[in-house]
C-alpha positions, 0 to 999 in steps of 0.5 A: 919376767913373770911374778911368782905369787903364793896363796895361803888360806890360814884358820888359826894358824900359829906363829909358823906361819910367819916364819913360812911367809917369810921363806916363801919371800926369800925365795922371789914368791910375792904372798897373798894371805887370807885370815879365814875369820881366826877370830880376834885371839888371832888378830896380833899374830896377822898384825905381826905378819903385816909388819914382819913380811911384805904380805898382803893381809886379807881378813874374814871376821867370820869364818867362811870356809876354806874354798871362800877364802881361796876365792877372795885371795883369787879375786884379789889376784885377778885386779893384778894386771901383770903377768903372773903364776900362782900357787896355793899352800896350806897355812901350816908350813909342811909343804916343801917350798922347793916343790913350790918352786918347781911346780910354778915352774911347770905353770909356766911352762903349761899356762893352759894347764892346773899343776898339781902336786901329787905326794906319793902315798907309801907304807909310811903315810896314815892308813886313813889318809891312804884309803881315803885319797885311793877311793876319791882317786878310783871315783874321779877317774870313773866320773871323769875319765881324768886319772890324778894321782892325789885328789886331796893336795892342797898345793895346786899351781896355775897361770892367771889366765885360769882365775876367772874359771876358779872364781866362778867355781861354787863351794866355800868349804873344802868340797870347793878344792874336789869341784875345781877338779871336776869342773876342770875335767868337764870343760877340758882344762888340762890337769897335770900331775908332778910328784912332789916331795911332800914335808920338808923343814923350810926354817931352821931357828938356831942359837949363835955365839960368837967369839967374844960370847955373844948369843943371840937367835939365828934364822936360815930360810932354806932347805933345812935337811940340806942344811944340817947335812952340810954343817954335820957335827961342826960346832963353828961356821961361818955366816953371812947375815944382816941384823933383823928385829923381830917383833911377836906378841908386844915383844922385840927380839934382835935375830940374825938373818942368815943369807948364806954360810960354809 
């Protein structure tokens, strides 16, 4: 069975990012983490990471940029001899992980191939964000011959197989993402398109009380709009869960871990 593995360049990212990893791993998502030189402020938030999840940490003391950061998580990967499919995610926790789940799926059913997950622009999406991705959409087309649907998606899946042609790529910034698809365009490597969902709330933190009084934090990582349409307006549920602690900025908190409920 193939490893599933996520990487997450992160700049400064908040405490988010924590509770992101830490729904990527319920999900069988092995992550790797690259700290794109966020600065020594930064360095407690990572350290809490490395002791709340199982990810692997990679840092950068100065910031080198989104594409070498990618790079250096790749490189990483590329030691790894197990079979295996990747997936990159942004760092600030929007990205649906039921789309994650789906594009891995697509990767391994396309090895030869990049997936990439095309949100679907609408009337709602920013105007800039909208004209920007139509123009470089019509510029690749006609520079390639390569129709994609949303060029700016940093939620891109792939086998290991393709690694070593994503390190020789050059870029160490954000050009590094629109060279991928070039290059990928020039030398044949097939790029495919699968709409995506777009945002989704992946953690819901809540309050719980129980019966004798007791409060204390609650924690789901699931499908945060599935969850809130399944409670409604209840005010009782019932929950399986184990206890965690949960350590942040010097501090130790007791939360709950809900695994499932009715």
């Amino acid at each position: 069975m193939k490893r599933k593995f996520a990487l997450i360049p992160a700049y400064k990212p908040n405490e988010n990012l924590i509770y992101f990893v830490q729904s990527i791993e319920a999900r069988g998502i092995e992550v790797v983490v690259v700290n794109d030189g966020s600065g020594e402020e930064y360095l407690p938030l990572f350290s809490q990471l490395e002791k709340n999840s199982r990810a692997k940490v990679i840092h950068f003391y100065v910031n080198q940029g989104k594409g070498a950061a990618l790079k250096e998580g790749l490189s990483y990967l590329n030691k790894i001899e197990d079979d295996f499919v990747v997936i990159t995610l942004d760092a600030d926790g929007q990205h649906s992980l039921k789309d994650a789940l789906y594009l891995l799926d697509k990767s391994m059913e396309s090895e030869d191939s990049l997936i990439l997950g095309s949100r679907e622009q609408s009337k709602d999406s920013p105007l800039r964000s909208r004209i920007g991705n139509y123009i470089t959409k019509k510029v690749f087309y006609f520079s390639t011959g390569v129709n994609i649907e949303d060029t700016q998606t940093g939620m891109r899946a792939f086998h290991k197989s393709l690694i070593p042609y994503l390190l020789q790529i050059k870029g160490e910034r954000y050009e590094y993402e629109m060279n991928m698809l070039l290059e990928f365009a020039r030398k044949d490597i097939k790029i495919l398109s699968k709409k995506i969902l777009g945002k989704n709330k992946n953690v819901v933190k809540m309050l719980l009380e129980d019966t004798d009084g007791t409060i204390v934090e609650g924690i789901y990582f699931g499908d945060g709009e599935e969850f809130f349409e399944d409670i409604g307006d209840r005010k009782e549920i019932d929950i399986i869960y184990y206890p965690d602690i949960n350590e942040y900025n010097g501090r130790e908190s007791l939360q709950i871990v809900i695994s499932n409920y009715r």
